[in-house]
BAROBA-604354 format. One record per residue: x, y, z of N, C-alpha, C, O in turn; residue in three letters. Coordinates in steps of 0.05 Angstrom, whole numbers, padded with zeros to 5 digits, always signed. Each point is the difference from the previous one (the first is absolute). Example, Ala and Ser with C-alpha at 12.3 -4.5 7.8 and 13.67 -1.06 7.14 Angstrom:
BEGIN
+00264-00114+00156-00018+00024+00000+00018+00024+00000+00021+00000+00013ALA
-00028+00021-00027+00016+00024+00001-00015+00022+00014+00010+00022+00004SER
This chain:
BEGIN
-00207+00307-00595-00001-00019-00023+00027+00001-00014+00011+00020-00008UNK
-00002-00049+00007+00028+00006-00021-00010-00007-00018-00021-00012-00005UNK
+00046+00022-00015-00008-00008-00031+00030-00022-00005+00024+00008+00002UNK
-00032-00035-00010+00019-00011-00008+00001+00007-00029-00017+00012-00014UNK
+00047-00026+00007+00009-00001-00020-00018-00019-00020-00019-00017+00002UNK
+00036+00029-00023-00038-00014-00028+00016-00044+00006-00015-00019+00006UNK
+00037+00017-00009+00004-00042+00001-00026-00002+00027-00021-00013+00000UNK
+00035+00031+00021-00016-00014+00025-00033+00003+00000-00013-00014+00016UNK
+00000+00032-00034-00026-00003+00000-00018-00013-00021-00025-00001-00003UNK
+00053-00013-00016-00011-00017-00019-00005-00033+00010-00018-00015-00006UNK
+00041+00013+00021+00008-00016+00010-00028-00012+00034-00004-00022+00010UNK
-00007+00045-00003-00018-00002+00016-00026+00004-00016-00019+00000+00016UNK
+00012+00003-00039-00017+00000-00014-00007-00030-00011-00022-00010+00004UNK
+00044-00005-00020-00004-00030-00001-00008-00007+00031-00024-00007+00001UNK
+00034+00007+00020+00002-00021+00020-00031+00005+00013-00010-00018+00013UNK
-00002+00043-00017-00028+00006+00006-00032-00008-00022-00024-00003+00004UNK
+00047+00003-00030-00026-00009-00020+00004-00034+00000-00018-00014-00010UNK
+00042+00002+00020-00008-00033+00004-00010-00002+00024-00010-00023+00003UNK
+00008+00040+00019-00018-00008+00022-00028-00005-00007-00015-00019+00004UNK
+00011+00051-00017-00037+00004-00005-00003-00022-00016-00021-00012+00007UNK
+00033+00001-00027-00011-00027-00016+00005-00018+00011-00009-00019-00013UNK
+00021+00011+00034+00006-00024+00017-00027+00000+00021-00009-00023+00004UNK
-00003+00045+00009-00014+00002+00019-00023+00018-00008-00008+00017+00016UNK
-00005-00021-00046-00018+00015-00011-00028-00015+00017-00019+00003-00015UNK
+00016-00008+00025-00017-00009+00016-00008+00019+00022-00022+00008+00006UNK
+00042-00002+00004-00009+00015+00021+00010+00025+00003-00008+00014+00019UNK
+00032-00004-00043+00003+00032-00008-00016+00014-00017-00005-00003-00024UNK
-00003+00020+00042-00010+00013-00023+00006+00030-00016-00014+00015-00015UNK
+00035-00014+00021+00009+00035-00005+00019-00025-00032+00009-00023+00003UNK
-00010+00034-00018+00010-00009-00031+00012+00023-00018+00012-00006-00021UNK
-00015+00033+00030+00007+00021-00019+00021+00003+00004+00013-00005+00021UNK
-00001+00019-00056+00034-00004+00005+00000+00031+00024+00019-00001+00016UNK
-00034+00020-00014+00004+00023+00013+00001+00003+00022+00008+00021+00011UNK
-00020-00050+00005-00003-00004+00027+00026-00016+00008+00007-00001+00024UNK
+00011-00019-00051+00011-00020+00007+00027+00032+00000+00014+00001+00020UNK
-00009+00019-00038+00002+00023+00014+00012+00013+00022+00022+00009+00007UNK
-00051-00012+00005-00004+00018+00024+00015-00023+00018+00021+00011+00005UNK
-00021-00027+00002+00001-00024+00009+00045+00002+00000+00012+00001+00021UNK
+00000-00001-00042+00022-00002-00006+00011+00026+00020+00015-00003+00019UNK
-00024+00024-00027+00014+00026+00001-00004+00006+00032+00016+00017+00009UNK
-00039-00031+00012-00004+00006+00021+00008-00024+00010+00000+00005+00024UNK
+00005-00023-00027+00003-00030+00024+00032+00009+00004+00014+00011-00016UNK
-00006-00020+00053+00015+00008+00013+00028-00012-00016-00005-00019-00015UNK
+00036+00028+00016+00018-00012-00005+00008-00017+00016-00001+00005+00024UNK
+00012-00030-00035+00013-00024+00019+00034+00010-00001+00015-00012+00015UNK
-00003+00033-00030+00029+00002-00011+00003+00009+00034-00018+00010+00013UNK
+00050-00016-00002+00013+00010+00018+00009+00033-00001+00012+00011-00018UNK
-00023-00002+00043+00012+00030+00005+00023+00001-00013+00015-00020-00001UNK
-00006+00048-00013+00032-00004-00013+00009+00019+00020-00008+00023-00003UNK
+00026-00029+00023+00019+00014+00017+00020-00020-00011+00002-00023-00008UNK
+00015+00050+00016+00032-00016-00002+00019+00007+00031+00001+00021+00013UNK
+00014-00051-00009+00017+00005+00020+00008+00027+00008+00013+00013-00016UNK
-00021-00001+00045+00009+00026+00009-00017+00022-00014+00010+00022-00006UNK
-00032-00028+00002-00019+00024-00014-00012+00008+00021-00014-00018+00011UNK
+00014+00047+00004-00027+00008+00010-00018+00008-00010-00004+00010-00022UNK
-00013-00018+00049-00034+00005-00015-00014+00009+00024+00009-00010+00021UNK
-00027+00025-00019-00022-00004+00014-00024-00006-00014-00001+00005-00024UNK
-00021-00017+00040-00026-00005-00012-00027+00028+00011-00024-00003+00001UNK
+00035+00021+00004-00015+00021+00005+00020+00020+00020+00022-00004+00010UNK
-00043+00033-00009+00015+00018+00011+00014+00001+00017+00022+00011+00001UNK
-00039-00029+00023+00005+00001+00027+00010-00038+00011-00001-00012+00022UNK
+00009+00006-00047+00007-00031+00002+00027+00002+00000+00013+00015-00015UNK
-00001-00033+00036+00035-00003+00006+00018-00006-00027-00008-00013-00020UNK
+00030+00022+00022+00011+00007-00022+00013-00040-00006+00016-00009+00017UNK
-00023-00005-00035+00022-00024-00002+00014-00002-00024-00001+00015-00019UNK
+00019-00045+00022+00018+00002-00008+00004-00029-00022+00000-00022+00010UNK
+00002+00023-00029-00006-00038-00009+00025-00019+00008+00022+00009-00007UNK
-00022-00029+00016+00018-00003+00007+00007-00021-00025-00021-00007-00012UNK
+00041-00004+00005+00011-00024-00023-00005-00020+00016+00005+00002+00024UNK
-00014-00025-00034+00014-00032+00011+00017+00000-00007+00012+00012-00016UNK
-00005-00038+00037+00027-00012+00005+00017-00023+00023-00013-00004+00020UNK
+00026-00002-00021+00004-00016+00018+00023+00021+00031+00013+00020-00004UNK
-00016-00030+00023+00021+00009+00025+00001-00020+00018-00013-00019-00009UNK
+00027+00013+00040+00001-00010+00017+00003+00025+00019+00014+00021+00002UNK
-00037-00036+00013-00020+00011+00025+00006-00010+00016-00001-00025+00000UNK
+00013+00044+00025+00015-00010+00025+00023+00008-00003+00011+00015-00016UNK
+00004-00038+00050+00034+00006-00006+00006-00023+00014-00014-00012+00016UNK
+00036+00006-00026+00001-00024+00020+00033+00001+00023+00017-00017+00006UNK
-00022+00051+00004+00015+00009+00019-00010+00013+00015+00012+00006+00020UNK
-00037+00003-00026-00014+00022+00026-00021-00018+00010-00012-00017-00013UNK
+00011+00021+00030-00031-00007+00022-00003-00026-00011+00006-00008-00022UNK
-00017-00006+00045-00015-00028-00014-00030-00004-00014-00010-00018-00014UNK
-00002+00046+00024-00025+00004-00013+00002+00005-00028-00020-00006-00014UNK
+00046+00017-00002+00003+00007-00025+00010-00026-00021+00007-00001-00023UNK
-00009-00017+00045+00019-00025-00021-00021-00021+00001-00020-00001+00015UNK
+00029-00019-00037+00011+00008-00020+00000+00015-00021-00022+00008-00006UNK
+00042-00001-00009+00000+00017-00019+00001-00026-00026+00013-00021-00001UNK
-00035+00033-00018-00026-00012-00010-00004+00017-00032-00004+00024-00007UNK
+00006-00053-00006-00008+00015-00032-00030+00008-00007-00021-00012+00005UNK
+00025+00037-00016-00029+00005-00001-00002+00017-00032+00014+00017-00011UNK
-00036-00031+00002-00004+00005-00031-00018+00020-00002-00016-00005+00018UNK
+00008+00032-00032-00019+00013+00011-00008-00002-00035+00017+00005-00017UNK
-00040-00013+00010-00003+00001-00027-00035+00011+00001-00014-00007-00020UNK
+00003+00020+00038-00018+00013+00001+00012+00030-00011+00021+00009+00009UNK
-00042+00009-00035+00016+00027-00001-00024+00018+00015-00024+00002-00005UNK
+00041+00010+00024-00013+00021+00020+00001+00028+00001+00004+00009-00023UNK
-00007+00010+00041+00003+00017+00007+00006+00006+00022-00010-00015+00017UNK
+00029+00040-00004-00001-00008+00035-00002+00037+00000+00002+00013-00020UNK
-00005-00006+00039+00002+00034+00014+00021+00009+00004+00013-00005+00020UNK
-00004+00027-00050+00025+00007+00011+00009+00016+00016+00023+00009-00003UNK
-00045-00002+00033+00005+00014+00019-00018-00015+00026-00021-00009-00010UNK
+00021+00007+00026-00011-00010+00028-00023+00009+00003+00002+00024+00001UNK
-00028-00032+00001-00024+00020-00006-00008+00021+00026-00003-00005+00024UNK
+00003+00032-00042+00002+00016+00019-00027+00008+00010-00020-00004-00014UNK
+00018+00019+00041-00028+00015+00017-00018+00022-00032-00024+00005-00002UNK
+00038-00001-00012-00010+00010-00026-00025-00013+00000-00023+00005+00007UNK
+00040-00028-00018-00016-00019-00016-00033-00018+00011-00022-00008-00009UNK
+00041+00008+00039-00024-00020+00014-00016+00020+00008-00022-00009+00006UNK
+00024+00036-00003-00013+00011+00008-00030+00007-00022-00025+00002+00003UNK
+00040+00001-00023-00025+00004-00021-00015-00031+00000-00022+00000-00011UNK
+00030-00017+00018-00016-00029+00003-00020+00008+00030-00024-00005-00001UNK
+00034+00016+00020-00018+00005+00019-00021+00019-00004-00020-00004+00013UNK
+00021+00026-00030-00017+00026-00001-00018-00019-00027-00024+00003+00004UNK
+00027-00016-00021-00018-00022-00011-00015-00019+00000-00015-00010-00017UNK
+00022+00005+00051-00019-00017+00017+00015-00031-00012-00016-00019+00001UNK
+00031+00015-00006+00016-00024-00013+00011-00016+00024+00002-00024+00003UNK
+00007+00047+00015+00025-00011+00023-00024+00012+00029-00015+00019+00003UNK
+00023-00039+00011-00023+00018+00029+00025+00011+00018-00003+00018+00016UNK
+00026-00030-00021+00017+00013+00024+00016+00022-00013+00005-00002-00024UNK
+00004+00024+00038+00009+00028-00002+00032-00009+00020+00003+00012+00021UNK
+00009-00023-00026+00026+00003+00021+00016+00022+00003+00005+00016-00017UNK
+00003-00015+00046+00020+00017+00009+00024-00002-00012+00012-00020-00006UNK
-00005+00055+00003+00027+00002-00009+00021+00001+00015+00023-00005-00008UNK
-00032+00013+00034+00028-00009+00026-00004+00035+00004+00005+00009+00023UNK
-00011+00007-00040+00009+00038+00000+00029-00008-00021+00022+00008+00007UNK
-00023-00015-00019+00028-00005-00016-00011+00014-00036+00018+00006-00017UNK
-00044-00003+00012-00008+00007-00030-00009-00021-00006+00004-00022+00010UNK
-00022+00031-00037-00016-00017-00019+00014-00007-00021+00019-00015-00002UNK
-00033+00033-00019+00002-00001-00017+00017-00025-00019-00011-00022-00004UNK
+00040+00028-00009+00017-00019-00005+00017-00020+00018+00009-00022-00008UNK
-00008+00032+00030+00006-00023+00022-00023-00030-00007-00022-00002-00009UNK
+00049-00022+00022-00018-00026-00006-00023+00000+00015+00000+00013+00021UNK
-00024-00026-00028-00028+00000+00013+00021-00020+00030+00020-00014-00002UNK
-00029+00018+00015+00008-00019+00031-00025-00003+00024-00013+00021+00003UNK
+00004-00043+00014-00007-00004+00014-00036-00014-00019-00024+00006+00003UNK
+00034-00020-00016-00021-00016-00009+00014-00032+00002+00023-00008+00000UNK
-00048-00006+00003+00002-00025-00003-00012-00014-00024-00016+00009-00016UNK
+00030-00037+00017-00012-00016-00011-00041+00000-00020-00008-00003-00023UNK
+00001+00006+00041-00038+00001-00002-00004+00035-00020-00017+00008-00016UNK
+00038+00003+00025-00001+00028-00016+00013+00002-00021-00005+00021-00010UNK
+00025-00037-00004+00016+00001-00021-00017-00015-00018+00005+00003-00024UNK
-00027-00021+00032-00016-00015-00022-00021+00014-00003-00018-00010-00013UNK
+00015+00033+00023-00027+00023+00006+00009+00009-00023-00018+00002-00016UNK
+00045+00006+00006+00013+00015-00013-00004-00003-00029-00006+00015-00020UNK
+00014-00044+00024+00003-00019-00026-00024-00008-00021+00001-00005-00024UNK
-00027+00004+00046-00021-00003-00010-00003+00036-00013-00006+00004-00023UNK
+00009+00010+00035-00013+00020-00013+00017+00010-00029-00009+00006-00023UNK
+00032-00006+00033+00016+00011-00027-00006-00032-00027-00008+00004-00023UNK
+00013-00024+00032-00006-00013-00023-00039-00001-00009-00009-00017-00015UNK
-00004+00033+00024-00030+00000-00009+00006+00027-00013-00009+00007-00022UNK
+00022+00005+00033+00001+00036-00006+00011-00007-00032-00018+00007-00016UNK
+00036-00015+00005+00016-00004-00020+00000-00035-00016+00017-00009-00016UNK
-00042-00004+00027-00002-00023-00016+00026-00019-00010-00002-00017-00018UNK
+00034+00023+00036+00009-00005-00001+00017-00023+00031+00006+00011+00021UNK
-00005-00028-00025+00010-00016+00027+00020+00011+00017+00023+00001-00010UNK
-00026+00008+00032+00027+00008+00016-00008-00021+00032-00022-00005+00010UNK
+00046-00001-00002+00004-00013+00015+00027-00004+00015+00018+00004-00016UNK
-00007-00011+00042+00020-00005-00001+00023-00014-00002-00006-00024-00003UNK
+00034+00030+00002+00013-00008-00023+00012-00028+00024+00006+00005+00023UNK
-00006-00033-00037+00017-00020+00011+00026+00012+00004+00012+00015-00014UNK
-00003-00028+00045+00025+00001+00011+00025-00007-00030+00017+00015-00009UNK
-00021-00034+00004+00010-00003-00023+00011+00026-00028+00022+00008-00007UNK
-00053-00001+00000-00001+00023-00013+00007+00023+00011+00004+00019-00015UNK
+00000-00015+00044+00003+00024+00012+00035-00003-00007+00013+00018-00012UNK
-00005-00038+00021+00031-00001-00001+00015-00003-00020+00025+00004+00001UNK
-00043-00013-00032+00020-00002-00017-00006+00025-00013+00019+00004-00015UNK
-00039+00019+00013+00003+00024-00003+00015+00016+00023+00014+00016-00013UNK
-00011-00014+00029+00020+00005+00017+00027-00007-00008+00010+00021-00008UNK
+00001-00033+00007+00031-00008-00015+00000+00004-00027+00022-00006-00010UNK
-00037+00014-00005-00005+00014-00029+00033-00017-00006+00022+00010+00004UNK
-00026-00033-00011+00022-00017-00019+00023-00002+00019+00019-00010-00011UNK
-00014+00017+00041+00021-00007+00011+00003-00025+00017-00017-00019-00002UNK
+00040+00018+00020-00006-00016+00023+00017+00003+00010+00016-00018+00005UNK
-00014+00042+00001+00022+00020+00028-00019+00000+00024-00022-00012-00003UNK
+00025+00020+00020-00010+00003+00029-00032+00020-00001-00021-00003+00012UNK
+00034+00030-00036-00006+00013+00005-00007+00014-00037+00011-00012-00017UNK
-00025+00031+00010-00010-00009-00030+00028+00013-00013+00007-00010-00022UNK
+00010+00032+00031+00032+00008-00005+00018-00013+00004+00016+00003-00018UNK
-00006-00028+00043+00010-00012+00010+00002-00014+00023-00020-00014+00003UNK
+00040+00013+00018+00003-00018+00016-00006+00009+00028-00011-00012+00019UNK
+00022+00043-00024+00004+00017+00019-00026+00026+00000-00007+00013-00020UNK
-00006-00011+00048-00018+00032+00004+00017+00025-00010+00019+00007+00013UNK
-00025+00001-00031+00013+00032-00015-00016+00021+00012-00023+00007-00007UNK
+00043+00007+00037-00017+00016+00015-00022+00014-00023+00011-00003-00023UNK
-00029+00012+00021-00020+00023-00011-00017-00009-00023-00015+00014-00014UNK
+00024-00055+00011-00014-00014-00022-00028+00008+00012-00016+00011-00016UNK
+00006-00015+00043-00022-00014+00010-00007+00015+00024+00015+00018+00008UNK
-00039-00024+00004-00012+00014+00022-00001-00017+00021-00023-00002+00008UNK
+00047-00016+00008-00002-00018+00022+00018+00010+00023+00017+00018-00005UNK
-00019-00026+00023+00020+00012+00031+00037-00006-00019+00010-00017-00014UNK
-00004+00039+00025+00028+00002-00005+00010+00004-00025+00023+00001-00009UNK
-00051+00002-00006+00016+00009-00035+00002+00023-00014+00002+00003-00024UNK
-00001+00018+00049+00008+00023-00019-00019+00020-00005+00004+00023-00006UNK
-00018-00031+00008-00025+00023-00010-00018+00016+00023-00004-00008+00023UNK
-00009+00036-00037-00019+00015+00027-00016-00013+00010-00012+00011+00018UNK
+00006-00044-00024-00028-00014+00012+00007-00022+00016-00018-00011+00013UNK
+00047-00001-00013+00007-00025+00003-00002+00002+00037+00011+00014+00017UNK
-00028-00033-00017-00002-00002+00037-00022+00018+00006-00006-00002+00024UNK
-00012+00025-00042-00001+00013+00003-00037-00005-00010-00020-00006+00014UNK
+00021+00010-00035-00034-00012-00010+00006+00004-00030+00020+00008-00011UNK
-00051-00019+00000+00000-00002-00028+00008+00023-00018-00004+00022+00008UNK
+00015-00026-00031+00005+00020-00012-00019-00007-00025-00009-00022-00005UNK
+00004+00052-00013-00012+00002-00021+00006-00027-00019+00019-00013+00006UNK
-00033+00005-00028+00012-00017-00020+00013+00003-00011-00011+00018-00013UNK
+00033-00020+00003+00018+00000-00031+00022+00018+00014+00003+00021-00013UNK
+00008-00023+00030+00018+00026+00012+00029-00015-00018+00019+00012-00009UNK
-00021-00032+00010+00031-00013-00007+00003-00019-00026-00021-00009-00010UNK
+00043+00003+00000-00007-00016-00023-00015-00018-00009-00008-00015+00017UNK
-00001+00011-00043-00023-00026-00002+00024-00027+00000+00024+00005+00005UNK
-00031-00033-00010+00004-00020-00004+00017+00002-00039+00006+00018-00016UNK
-00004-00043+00016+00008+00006-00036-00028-00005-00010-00005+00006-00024UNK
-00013-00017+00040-00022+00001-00017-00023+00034+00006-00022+00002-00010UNK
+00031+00014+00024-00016+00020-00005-00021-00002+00035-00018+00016+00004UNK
+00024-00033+00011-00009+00005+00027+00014+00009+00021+00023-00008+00004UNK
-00033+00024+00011+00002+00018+00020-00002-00012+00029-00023-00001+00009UNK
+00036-00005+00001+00006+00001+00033-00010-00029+00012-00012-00006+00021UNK
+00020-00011-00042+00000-00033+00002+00022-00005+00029+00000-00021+00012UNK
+00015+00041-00004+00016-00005+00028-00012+00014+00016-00008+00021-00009UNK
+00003-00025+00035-00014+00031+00014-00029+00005+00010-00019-00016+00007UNK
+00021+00039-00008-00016+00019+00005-00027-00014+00019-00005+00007+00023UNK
-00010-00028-00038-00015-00015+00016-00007-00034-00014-00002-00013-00021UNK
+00002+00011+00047+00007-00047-00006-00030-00001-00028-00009+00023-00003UNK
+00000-00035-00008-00018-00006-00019-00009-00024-00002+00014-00020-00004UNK
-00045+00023+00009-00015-00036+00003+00003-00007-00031+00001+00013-00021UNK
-00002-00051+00030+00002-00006-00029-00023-00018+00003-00011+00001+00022UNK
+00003-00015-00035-00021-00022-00006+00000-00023+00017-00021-00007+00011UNK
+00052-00010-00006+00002-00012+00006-00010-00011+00031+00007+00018+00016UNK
-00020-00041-00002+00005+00000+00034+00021+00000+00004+00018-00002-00016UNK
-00017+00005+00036+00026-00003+00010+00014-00034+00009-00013-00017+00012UNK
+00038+00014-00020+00005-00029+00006+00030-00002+00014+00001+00024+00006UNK
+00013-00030-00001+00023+00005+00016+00024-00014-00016+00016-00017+00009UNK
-00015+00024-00029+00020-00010-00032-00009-00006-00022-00024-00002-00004UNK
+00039+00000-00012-00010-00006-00032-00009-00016-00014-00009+00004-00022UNK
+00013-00033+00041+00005-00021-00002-00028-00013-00014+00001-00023-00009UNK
-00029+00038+00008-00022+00006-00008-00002+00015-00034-00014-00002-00020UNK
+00039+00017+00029-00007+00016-00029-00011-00021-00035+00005-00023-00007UNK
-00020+00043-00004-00004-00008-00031+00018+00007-00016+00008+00023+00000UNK
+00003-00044-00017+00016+00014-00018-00012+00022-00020+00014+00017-00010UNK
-00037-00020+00005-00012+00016-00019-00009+00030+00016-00013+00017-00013UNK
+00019-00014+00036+00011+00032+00011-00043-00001+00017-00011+00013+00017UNK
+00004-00027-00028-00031+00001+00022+00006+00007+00026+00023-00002+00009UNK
-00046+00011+00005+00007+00005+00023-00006-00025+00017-00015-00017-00011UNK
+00022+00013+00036+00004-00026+00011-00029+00017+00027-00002+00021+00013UNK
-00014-00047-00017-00027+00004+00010-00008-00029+00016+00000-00023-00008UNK
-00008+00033+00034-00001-00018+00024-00023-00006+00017-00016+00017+00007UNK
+00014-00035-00003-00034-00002+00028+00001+00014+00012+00024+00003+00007UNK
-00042+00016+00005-00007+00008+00022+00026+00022+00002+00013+00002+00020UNK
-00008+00016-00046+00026+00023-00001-00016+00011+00006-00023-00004-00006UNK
+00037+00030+00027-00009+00019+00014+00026+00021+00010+00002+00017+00018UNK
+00015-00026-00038+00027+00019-00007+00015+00002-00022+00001-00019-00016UNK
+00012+00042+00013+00004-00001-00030+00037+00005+00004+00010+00003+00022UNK
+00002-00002-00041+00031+00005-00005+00000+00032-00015-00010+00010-00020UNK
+00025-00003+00042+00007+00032-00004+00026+00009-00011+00018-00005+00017UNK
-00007+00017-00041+00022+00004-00020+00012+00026+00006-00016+00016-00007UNK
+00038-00004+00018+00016+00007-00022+00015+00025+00034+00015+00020-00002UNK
-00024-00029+00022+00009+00016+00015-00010+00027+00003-00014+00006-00019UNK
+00016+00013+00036-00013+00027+00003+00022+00018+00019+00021-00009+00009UNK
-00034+00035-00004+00017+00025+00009+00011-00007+00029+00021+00008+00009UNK
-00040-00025+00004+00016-00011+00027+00016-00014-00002+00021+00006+00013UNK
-00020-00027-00024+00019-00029-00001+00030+00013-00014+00004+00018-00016UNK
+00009-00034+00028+00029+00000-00012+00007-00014-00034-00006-00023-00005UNK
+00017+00037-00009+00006-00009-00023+00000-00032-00003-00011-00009-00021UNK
+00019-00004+00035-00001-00031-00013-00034-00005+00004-00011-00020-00010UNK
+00001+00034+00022-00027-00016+00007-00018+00013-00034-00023-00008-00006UNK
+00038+00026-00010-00008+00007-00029+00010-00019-00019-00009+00002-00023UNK
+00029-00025+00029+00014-00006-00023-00023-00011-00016-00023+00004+00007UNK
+00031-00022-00034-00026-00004-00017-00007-00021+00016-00024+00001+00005UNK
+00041-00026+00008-00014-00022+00005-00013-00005+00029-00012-00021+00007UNK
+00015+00039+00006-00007+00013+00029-00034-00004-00004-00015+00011-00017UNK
+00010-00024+00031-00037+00003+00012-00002-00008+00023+00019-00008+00014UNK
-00047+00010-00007-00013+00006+00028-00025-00012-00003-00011-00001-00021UNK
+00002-00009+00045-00028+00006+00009-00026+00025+00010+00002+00010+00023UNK
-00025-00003-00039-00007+00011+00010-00032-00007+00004-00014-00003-00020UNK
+00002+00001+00047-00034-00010+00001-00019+00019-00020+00005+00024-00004UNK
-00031-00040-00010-00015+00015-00015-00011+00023+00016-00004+00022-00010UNK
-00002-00033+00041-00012+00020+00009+00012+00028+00011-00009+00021+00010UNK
+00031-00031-00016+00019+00030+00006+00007+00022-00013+00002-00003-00024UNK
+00004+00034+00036+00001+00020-00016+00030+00011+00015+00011-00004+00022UNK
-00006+00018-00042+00036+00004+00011+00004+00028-00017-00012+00006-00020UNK
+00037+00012+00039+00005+00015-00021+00034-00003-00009+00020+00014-00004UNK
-00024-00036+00004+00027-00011-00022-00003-00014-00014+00019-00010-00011UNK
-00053+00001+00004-00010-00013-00021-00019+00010-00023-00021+00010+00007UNK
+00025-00012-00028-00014+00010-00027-00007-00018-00019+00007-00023+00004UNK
-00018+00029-00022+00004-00013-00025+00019+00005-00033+00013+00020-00005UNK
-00015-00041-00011+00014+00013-00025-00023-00024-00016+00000-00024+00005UNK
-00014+00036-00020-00028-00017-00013+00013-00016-00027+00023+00006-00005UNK
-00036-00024-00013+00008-00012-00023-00026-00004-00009-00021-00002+00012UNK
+00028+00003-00049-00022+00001-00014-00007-00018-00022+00016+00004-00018UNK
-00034-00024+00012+00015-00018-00021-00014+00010-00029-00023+00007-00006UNK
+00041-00009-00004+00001-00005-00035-00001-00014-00014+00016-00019-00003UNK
-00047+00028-00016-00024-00022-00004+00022-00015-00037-00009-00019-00013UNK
């Protein structure tokens, strides 16, 4: 139960005693003690107060996120790949939340011992624990989604290609969320430097965050987004929605992983991946919205 402030429960006290005399007909609760009970318990309509770059979790064993600010960016490039073009204004004026780490075997795992998730995926012999969850699909990431947003009465779902990329470039539009160029030991992909590159997943958070406070947006493992899959932009919403198709039965995969070579991480770099497929160079990074 919250307790508002004394304007706001005066203020819901008029707007409840011209109902009951508007609709005295068929109310019958009339006491000021119930009109009350009535003030001090009815749910709030006010917006969550996070502020840009606040973490939060919504419980113990709930993925750590991140709020992200609106804002505007351009999504794409209009020098790499033809699948990435055009590069495309995109307004993001939804305020969200995204995962400031890749969701790890931790996490999903306590979704499976809950009976939330039915599938248990393989770790390759590579570890659990903080390593990214890998070798789930599509049909299992919404296993996920349903349970953690019932678990916590809060919506989680995944984040539009859109949304995945303009938190990913956290206010840039370099190649890469530092710059132009792979900085051997930024990232976990073939040829960059690190104990995993070519090699398999590495734990979360091994290397710097983003400027907004995310972790391993290059790398480590490609990440489904919302979107089907379409073969350019040329579809995209400006309002950063995810772009949704007949008869989709593939989704667009973000941000590159420990096999692929650094360009296949840059921000505007995507892929195809089938729903019905499970990979271990594919993961997730979840988003949360803010009511």
């Amino acid at each position: 139960m919250t307790i508002y402030p004394l304007l706001n429960i005066i203020v819901r006290l008029l707007l409840l005693q011209f109902i009951l005399r508007f609709f005295s007909k068929w109310v019958l609760v009339k006491s000021p003690v119930a009109l009350l009970i009535i003030v001090f318990v009815s749910p709030s309509s006010s917006a969550e107060t996070f502020k840009a770059g606040q973490v939060f979790r919504d419980c113990p064993v709930c993925p750590e996120m991140v709020a992200i600010p609106t804002g505007k960016f351009a999504m794409g490039s209009n020098t790499g790949k033809v699948r990435e073009r055009p590069l495309t204004p995109i307004s993001i004026k939804k305020f969200i939340a995204i995962g400031k780490y890749e969701l790890t075997f931790d996490e999903w795992d306590v979704c499976y011992k809950m009976l939330g998730c039915s599938t248990k995926p393989e770790d390759r012999g590579w570890g659990r624990g903080r390593r990214p969850v890998i070798n789930i699909n599509y049909k299992d990431i919404k296993e996920y989604l349903v349970w953690i947003t019932k678990k916590t009465q809060n919506v989680y779902r995944l984040p539009s290609e859109a949304e995945w990329e303009y938190s990913n470039r956290a206010g840039t539009n370099t190649e890469y969320w530092w710059g132009n160029n792979m900085v051997l030991g930024s990232a976990n992909c073939r040829n960059c430097g690190t104990p995993w590159s070519g090699i398999n997943t590495s734990p979360v958070g091994q290397f710097r965050p983003n400027y907004w406070g995310l972790y391993d947006t290059h790398g480590n493992v490609f990440e489904i987004v919302s979107d089907c899959w379409t073969p350019n932009h040329s579809n995209a919403r400006s309002d950063g929605a995810p772009v949704i198709i007949k008869n989709c039965n593939s989704r667009v995969i973000k941000g590159g992983a420990w096999y692929y070579l650094p360009k296949v991480a840059r921000s505007a770099s995507r892929a195809r991946n089938d729903d019905r497929v499970f990979s271990y160079v594919v993961g997730v990074r979840i988003a949360r919205e803010i009511k």
